[in-house]
MISE-723432 format. One record per residue: x, y, z of N, C-alpha, C in turn; residue number from 0; residue in three letters. Coordinates in steps of 0.2 Angstrom, whole numbers. Layout:
N
+-------+-------+-------+-------+-------+-------+-------+-------+-------+-----+-----+
!   n_X !   n_Y !   n_Z !  ca_X !  ca_Y !  ca_Z !   c_X !   c_Y !   c_Z !   k !   r !
+-------+-------+-------+-------+-------+-------+-------+-------+-------+-----+-----+
!     X !     Y !     Z !     X !     Y !     Z !     X !     Y !     Z ! NUM ! ALA !
...
+-------+-------+-------+-------+-------+-------+-------+-------+-------+-----+-----+
//
This chain:
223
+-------+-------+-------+-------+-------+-------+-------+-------+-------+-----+-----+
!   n_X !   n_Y !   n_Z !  ca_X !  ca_Y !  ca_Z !   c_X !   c_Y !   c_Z !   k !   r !
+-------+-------+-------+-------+-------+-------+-------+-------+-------+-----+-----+
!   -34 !    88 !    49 !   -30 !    86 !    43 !   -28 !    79 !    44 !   0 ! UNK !
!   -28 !    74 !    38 !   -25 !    67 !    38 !   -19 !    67 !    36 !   1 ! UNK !
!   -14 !    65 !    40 !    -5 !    62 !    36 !    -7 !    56 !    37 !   2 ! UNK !
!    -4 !    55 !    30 !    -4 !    47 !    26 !     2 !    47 !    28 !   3 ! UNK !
!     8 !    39 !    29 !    14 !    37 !    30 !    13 !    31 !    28 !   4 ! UNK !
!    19 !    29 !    27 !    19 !    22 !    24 !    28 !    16 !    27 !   5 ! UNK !
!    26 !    12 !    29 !    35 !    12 !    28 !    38 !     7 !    25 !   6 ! UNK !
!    35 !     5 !    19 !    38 !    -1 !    15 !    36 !     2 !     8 !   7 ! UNK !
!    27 !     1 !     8 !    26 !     2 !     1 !    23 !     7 !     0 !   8 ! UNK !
!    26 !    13 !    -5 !    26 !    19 !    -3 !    19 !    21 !    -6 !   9 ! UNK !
!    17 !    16 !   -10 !     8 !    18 !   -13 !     4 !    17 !    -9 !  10 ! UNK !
!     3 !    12 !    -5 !     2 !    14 !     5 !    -2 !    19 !     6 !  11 ! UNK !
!     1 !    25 !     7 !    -1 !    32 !     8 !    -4 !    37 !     4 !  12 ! UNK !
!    -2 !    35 !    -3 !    -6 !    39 !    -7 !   -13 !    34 !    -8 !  13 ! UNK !
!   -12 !    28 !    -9 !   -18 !    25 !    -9 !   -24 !    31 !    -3 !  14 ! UNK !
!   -21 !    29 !     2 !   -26 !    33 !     8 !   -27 !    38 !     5 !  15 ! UNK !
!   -25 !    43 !     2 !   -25 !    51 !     1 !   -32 !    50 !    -5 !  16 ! UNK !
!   -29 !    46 !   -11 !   -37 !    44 !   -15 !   -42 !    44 !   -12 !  17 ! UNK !
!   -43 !    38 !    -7 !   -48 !    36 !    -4 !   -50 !    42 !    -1 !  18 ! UNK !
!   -47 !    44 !     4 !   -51 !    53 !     7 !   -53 !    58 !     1 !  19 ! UNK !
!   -49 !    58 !    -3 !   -51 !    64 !    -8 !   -59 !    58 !   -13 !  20 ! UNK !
!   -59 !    54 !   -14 !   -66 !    52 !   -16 !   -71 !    53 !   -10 !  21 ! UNK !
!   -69 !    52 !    -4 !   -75 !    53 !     0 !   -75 !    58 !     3 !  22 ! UNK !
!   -72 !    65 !     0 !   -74 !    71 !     1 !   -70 !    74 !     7 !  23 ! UNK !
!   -65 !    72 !    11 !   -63 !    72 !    13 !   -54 !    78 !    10 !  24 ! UNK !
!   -56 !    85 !    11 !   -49 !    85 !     4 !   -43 !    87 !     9 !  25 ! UNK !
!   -44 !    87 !    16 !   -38 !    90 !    19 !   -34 !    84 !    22 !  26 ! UNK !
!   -30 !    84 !    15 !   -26 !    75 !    17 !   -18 !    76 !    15 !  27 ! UNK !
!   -14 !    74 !    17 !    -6 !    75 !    16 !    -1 !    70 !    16 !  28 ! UNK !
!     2 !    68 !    11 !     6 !    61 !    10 !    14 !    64 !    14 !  29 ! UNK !
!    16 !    60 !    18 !    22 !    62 !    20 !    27 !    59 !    17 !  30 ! UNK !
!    31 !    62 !    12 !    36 !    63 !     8 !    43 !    57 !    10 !  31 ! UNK !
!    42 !    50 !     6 !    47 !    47 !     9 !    45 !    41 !    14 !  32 ! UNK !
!    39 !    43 !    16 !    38 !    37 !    21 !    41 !    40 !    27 !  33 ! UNK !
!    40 !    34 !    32 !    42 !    33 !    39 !    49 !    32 !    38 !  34 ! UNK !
!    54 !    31 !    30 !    61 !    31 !    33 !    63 !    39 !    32 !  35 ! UNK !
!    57 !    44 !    29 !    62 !    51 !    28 !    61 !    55 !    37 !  36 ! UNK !
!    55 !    50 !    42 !    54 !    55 !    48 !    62 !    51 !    52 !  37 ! UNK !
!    62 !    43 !    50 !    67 !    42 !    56 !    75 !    43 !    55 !  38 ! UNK !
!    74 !    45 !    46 !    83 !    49 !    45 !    85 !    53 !    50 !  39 ! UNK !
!    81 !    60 !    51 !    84 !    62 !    53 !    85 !    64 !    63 !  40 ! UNK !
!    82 !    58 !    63 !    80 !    54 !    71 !    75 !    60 !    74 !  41 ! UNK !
!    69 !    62 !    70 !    65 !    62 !    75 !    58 !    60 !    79 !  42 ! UNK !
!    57 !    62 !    82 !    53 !    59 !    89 !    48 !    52 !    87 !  43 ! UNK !
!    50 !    48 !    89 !    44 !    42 !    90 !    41 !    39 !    95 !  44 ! UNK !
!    34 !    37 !    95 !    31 !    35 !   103 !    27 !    30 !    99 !  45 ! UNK !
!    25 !    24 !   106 !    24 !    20 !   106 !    15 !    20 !   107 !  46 ! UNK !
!    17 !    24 !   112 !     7 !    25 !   113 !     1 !    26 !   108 !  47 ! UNK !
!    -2 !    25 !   112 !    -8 !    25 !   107 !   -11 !    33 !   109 !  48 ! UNK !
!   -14 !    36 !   103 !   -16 !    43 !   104 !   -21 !    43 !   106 !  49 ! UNK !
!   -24 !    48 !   108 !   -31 !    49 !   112 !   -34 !    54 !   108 !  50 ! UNK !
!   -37 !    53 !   102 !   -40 !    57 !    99 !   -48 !    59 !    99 !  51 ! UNK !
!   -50 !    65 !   102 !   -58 !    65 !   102 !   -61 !    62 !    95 !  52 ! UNK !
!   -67 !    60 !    97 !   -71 !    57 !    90 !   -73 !    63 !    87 !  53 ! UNK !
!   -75 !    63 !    81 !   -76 !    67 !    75 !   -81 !    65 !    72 !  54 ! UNK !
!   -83 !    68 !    67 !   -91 !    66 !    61 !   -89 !    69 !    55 !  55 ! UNK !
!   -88 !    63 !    51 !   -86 !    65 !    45 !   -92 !    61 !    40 !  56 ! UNK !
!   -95 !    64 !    35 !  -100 !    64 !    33 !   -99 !    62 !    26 !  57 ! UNK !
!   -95 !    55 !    22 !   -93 !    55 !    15 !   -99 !    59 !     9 !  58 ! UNK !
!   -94 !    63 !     8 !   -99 !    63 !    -1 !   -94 !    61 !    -9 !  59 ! UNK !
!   -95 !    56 !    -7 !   -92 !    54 !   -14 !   -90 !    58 !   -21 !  60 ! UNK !
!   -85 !    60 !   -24 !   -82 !    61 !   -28 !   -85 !    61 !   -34 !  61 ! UNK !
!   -88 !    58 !   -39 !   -86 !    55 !   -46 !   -81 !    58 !   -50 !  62 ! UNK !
!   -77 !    63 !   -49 !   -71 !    64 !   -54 !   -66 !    60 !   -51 !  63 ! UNK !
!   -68 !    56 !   -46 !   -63 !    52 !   -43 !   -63 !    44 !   -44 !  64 ! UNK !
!   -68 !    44 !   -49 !   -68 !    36 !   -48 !   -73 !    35 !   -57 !  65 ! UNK !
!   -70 !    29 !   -60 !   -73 !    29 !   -66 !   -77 !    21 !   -67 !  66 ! UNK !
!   -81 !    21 !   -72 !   -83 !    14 !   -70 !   -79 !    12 !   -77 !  67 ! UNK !
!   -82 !     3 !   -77 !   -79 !     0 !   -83 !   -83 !     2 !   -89 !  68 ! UNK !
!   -87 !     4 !   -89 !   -90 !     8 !   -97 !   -88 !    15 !   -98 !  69 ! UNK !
!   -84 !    18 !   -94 !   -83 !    25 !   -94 !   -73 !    23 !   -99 !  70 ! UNK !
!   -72 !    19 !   -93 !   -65 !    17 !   -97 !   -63 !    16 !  -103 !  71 ! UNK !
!   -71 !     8 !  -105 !   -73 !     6 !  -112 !   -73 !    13 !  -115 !  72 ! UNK !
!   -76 !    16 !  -116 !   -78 !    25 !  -118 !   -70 !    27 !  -121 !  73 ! UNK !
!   -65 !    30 !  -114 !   -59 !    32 !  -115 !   -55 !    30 !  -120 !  74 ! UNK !
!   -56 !    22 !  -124 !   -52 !    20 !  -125 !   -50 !    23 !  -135 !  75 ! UNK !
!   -56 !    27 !  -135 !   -57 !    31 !  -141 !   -55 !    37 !  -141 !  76 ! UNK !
!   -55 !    40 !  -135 !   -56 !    46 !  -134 !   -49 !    48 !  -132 !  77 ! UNK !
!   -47 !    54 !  -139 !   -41 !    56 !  -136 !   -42 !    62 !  -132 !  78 ! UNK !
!   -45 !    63 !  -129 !   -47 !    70 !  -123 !   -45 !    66 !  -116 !  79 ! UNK !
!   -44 !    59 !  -119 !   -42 !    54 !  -112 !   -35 !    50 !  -113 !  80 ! UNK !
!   -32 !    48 !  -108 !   -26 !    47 !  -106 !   -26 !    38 !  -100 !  81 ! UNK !
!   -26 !    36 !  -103 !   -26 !    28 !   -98 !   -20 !    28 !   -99 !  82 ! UNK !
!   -17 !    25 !   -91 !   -12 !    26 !   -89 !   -10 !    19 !   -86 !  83 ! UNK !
!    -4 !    14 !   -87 !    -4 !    10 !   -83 !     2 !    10 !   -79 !  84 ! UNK !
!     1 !    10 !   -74 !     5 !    12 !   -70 !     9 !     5 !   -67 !  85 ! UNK !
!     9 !     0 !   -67 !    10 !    -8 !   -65 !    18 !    -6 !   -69 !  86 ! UNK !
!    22 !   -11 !   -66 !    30 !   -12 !   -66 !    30 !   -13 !   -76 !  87 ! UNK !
!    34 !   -13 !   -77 !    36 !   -18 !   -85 !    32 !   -23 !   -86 !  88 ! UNK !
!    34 !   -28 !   -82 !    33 !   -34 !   -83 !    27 !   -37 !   -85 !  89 ! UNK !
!    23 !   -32 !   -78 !    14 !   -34 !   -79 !    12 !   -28 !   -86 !  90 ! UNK !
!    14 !   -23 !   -85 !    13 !   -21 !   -92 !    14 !   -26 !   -99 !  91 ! UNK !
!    19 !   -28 !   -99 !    22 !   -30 !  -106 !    19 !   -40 !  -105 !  92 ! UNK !
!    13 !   -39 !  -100 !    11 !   -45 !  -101 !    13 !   -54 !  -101 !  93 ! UNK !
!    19 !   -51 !   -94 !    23 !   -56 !   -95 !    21 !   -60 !   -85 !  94 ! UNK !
!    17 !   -54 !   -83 !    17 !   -56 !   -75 !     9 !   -52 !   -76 !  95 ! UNK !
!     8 !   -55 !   -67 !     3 !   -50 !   -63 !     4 !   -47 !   -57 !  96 ! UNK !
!     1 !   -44 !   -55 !    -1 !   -45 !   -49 !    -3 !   -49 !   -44 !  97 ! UNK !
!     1 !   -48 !   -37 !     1 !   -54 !   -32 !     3 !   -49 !   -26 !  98 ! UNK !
!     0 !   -51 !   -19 !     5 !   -49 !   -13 !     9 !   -49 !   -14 !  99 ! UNK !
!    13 !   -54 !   -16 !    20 !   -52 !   -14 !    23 !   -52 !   -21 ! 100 ! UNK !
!    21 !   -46 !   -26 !    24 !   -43 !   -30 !    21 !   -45 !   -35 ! 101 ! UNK !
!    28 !   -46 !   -43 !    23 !   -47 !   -51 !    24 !   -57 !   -49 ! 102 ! UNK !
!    19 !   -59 !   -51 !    20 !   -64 !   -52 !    21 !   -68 !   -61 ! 103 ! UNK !
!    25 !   -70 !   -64 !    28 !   -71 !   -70 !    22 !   -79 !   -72 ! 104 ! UNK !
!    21 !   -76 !   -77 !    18 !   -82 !   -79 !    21 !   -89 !   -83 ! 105 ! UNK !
!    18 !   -94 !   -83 !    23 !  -100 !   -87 !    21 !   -96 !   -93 ! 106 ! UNK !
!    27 !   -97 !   -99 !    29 !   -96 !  -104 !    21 !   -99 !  -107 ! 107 ! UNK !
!    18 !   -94 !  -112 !    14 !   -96 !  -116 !     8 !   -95 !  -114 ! 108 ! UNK !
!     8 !   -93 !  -107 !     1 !   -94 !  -104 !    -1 !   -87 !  -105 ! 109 ! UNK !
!    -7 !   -84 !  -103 !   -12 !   -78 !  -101 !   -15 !   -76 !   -97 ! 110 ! UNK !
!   -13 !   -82 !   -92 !   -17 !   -78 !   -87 !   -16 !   -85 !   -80 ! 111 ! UNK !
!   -16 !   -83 !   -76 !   -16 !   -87 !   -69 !   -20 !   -85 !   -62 ! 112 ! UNK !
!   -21 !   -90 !   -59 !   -25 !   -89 !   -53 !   -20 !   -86 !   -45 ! 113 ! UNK !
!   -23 !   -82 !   -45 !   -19 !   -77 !   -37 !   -26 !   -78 !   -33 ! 114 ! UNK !
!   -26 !   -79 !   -26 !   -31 !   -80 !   -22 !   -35 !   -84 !   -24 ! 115 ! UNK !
!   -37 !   -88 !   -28 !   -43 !   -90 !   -31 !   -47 !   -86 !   -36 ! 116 ! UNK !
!   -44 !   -83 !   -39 !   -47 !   -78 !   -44 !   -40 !   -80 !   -50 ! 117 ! UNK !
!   -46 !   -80 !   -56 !   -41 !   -81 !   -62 !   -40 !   -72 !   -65 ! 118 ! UNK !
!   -34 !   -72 !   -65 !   -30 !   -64 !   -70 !   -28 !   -63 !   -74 ! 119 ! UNK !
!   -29 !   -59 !   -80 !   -27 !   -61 !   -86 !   -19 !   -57 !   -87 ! 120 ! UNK !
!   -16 !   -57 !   -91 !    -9 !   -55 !   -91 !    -9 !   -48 !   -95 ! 121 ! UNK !
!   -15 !   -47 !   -98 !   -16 !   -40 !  -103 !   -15 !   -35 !  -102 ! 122 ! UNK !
!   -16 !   -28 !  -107 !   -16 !   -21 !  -103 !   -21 !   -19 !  -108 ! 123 ! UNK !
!   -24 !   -13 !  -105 !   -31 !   -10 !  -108 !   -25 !    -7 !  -115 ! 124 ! UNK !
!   -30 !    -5 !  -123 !   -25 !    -5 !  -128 !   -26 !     1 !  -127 ! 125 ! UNK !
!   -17 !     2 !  -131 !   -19 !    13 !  -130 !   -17 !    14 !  -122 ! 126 ! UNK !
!   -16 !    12 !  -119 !   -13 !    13 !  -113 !    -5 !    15 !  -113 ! 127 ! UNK !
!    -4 !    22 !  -110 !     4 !    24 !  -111 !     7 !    21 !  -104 ! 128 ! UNK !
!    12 !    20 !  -103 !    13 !    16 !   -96 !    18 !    20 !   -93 ! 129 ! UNK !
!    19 !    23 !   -87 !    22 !    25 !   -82 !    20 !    24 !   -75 ! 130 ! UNK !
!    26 !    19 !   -73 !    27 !    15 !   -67 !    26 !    21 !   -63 ! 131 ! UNK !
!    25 !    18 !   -57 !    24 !    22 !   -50 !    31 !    22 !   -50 ! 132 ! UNK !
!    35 !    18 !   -50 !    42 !    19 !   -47 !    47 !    24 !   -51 ! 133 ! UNK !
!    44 !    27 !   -55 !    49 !    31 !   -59 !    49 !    39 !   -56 ! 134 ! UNK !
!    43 !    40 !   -53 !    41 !    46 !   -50 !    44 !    48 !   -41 ! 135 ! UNK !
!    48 !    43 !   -41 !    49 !    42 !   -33 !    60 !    42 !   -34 ! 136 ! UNK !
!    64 !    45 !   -30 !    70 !    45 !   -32 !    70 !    40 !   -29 ! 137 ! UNK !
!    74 !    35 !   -34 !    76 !    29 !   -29 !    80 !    27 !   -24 ! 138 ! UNK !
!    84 !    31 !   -21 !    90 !    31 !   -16 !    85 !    32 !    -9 ! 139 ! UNK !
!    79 !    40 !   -10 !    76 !    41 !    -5 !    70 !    39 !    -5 ! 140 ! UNK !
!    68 !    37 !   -10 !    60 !    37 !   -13 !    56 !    41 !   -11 ! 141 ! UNK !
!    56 !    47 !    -9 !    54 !    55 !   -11 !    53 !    54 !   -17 ! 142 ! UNK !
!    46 !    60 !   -19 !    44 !    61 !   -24 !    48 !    65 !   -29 ! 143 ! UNK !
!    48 !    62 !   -35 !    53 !    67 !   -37 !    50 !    76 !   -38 ! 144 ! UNK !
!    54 !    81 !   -39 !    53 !    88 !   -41 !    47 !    88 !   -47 ! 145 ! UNK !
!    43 !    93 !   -45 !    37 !    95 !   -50 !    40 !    95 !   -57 ! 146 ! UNK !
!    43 !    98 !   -59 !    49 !    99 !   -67 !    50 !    91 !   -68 ! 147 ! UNK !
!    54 !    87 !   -65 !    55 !    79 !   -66 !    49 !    75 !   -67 ! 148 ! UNK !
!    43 !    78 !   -62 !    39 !    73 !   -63 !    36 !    76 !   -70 ! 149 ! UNK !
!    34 !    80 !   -71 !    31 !    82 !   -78 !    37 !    80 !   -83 ! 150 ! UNK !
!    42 !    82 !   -85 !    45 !    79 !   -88 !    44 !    71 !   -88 ! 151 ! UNK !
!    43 !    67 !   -83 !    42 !    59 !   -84 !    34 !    58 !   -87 ! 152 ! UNK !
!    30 !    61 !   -84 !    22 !    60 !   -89 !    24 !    65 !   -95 ! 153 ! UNK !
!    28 !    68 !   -99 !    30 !    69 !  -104 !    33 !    63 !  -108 ! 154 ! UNK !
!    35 !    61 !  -106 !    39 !    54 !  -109 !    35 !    51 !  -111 ! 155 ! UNK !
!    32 !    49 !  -107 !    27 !    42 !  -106 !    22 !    43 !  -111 ! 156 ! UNK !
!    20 !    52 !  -113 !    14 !    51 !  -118 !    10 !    56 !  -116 ! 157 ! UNK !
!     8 !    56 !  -112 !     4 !    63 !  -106 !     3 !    68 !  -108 ! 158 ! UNK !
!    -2 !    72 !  -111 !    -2 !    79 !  -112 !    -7 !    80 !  -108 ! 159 ! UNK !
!    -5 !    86 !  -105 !    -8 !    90 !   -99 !   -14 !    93 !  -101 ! 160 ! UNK !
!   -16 !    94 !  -106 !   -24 !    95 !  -108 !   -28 !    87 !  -107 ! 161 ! UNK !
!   -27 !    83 !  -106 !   -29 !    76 !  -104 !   -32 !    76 !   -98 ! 162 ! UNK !
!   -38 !    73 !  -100 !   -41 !    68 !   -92 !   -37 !    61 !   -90 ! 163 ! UNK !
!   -34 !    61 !   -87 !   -30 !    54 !   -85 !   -34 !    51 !   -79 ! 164 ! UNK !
!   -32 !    43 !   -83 !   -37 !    38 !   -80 !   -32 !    33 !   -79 ! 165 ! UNK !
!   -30 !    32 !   -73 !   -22 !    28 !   -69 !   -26 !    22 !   -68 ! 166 ! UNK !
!   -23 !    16 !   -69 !   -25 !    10 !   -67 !   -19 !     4 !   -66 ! 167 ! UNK !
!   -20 !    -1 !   -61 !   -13 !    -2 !   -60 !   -18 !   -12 !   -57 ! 168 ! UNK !
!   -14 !   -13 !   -51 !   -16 !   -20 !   -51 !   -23 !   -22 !   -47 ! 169 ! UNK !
!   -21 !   -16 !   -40 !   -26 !   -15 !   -35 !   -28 !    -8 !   -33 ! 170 ! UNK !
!   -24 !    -2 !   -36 !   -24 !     3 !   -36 !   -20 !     6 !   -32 ! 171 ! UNK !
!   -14 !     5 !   -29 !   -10 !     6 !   -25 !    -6 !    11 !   -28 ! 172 ! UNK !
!    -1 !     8 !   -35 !     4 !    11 !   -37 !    -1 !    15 !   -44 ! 173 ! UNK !
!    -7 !    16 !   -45 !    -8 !    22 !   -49 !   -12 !    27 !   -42 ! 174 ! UNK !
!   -14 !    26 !   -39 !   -14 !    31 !   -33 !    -9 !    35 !   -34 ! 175 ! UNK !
!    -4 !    33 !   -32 !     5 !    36 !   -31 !     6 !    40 !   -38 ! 176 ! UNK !
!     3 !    39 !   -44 !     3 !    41 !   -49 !    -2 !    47 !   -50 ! 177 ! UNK !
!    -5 !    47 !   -49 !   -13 !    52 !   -49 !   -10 !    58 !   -44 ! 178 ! UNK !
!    -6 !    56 !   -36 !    -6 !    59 !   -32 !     0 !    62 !   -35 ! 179 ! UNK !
!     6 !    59 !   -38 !    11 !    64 !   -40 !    10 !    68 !   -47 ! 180 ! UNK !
!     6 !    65 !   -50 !     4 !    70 !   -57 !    -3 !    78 !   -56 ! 181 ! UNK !
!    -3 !    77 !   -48 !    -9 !    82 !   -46 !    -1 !    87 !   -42 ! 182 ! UNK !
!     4 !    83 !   -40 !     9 !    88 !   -38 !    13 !    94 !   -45 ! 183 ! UNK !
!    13 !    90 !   -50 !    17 !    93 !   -55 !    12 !    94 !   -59 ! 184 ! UNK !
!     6 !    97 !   -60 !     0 !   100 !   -65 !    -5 !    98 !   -59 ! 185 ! UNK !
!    -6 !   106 !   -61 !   -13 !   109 !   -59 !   -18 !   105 !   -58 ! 186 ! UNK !
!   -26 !   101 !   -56 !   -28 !    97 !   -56 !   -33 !   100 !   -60 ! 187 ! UNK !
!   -33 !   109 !   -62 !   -41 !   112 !   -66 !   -35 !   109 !   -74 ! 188 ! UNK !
!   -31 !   111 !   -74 !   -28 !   106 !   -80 !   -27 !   101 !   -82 ! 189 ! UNK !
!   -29 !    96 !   -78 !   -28 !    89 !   -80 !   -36 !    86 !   -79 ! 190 ! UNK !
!   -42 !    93 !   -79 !   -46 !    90 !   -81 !   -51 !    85 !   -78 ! 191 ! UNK !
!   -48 !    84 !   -69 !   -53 !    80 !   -66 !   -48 !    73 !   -67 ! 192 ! UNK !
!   -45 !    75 !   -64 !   -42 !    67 !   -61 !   -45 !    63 !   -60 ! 193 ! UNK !
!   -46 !    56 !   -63 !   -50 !    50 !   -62 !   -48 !    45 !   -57 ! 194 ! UNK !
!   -49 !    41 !   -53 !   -46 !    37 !   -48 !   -45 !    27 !   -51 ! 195 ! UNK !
!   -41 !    24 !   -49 !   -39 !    19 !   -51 !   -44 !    13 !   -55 ! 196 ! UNK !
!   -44 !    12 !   -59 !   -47 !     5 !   -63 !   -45 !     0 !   -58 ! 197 ! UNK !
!   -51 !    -4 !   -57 !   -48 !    -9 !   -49 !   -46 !   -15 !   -55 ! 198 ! UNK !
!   -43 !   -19 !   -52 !   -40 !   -27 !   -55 !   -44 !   -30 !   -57 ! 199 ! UNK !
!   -51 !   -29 !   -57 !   -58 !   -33 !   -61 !   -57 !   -32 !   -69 ! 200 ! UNK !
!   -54 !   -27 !   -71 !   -54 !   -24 !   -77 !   -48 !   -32 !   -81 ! 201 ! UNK !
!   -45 !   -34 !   -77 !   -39 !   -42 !   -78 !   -44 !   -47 !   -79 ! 202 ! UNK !
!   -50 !   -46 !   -75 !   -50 !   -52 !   -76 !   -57 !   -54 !   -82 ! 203 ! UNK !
!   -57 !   -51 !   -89 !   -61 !   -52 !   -93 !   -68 !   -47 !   -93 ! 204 ! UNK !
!   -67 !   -44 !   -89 !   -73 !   -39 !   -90 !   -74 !   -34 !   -94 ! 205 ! UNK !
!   -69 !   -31 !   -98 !   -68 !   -25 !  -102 !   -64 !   -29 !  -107 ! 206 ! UNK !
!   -66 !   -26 !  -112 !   -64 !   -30 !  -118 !   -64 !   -26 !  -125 ! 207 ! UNK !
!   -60 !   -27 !  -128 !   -52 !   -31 !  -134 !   -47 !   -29 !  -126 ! 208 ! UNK !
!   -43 !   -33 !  -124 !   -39 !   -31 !  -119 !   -31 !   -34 !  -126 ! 209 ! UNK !
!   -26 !   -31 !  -122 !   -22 !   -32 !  -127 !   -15 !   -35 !  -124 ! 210 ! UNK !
!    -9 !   -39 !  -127 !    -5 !   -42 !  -124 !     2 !   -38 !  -129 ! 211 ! UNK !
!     7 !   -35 !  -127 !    13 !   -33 !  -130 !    18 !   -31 !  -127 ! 212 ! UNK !
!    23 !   -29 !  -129 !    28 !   -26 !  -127 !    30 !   -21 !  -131 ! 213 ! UNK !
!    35 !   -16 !  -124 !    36 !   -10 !  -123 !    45 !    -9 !  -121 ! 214 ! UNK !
!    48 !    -5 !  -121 !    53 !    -2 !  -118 !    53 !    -6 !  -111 ! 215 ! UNK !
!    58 !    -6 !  -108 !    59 !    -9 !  -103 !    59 !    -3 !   -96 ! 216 ! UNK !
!    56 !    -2 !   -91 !    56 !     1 !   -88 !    55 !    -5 !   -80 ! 217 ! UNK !
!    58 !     1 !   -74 !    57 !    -4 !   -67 !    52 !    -2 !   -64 ! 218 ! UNK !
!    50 !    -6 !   -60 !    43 !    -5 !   -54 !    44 !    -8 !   -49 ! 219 ! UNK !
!    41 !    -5 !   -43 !    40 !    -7 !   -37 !    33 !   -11 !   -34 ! 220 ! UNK !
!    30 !    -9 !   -38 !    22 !    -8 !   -34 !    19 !   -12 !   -41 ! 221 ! UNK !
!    12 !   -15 !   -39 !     7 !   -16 !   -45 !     0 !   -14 !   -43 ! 222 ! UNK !
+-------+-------+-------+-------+-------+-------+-------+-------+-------+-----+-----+
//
């Protein structure tokens, strides 16, 4: 078995749980909270390094775990599907992007800026219902919220659990944390094949009518 942890960005660790469950790997575990919910309640920490015999893990790739850009294209008619943006407000409502070190805001007027050397566009796929990663996480502990709570919030947001949801976000981090908490609170033969993150190439003019608007105001932590 793999535990995932994290001690900052808590999509961190579900990102890792994706990536195992795409490569066929399904005995994987997020632990709840991060590295602040082991050190609360002071237990054990070591500095050494492990000595773990070597293993043979042999990938077989998923496909209910991973979608392409013409499968998306596809989705974006199909109400038996659910695109999901998972990115804070801000980059949702097309005012920011994605960056390391968080949304980066654009000049007034603009659509798009360069991160890395790579230009972003500020859009969001159309038809996309938008629930932050950080809605699903208690804010005090950042623990996952209760199964009842979290389905309650993909109620909100739009969700019906007869849907294939297709989570997409900046780099895939914070729709990870989405996919992994929405496979917590509905069944996964209900939700029909859980699809894995749309990567940031979808920003940058690849998939198209892409669309620019605003929403409700909601927080985020992750893009």
């Amino acid at each position: 078995m793999v535990v995932a942890d994290a001690d900052e960005d808590y999509s961190g660790a579900a990102r890792l749980w994706w990536a195992f469950q795409y490569y066929g790997h399904r005995q994987v575990a997020v632990l709840d909270g991060g590295c602040d919910a082991w050190y609360a309640p002071g237990l054990p920490l070591s500095r050494e390094r492990p000595r773990v015999p070597p293993g043979h893990f042999l990938p077989r790739p998923q496909p209910g775990f991973q979608v392409s850009a013409v499968e998306v294209a596809a989705a974006l008619t199909d109400s038996a599907s659910c695109l999901v943006d998972t990115r804070p407000w801000e980059q949702y409502a097309g005012l920011a992007v994605w960056s390391p070190h968080r949304s980066l805001f654009l000049p007034l007027g603009a659509r798009h800026v360069r991160v890395g050397g790579v230009r972003l566009r500020s859009d969001r796929l159309p038809g996309a219902v938008h629930l932050p990663s950080s809605a699903l996480l208690d804010p005090l502990t950042w623990c996952y919220l209760l199964p009842a709570d979290l389905r309650a919030q993909a109620e909100a947001a739009g969700i019906r659990p007869d849907q294939r949801v297709i989570a997409y976000c900046g780099v895939g981090g914070s729709a990870s944390l989405v996919l992994f908490a929405l496979r917590r609170a509905v069944s996964p033969h209900v939700l029909k094949g859980v699809s894995a993150p749309a990567a940031d190439w979808i920003f940058r003019g690849r998939v198209a009518p892409l669309i620019l608007g605003h929403q409700s105001a909601s927080g985020g932590r992750d893009g």
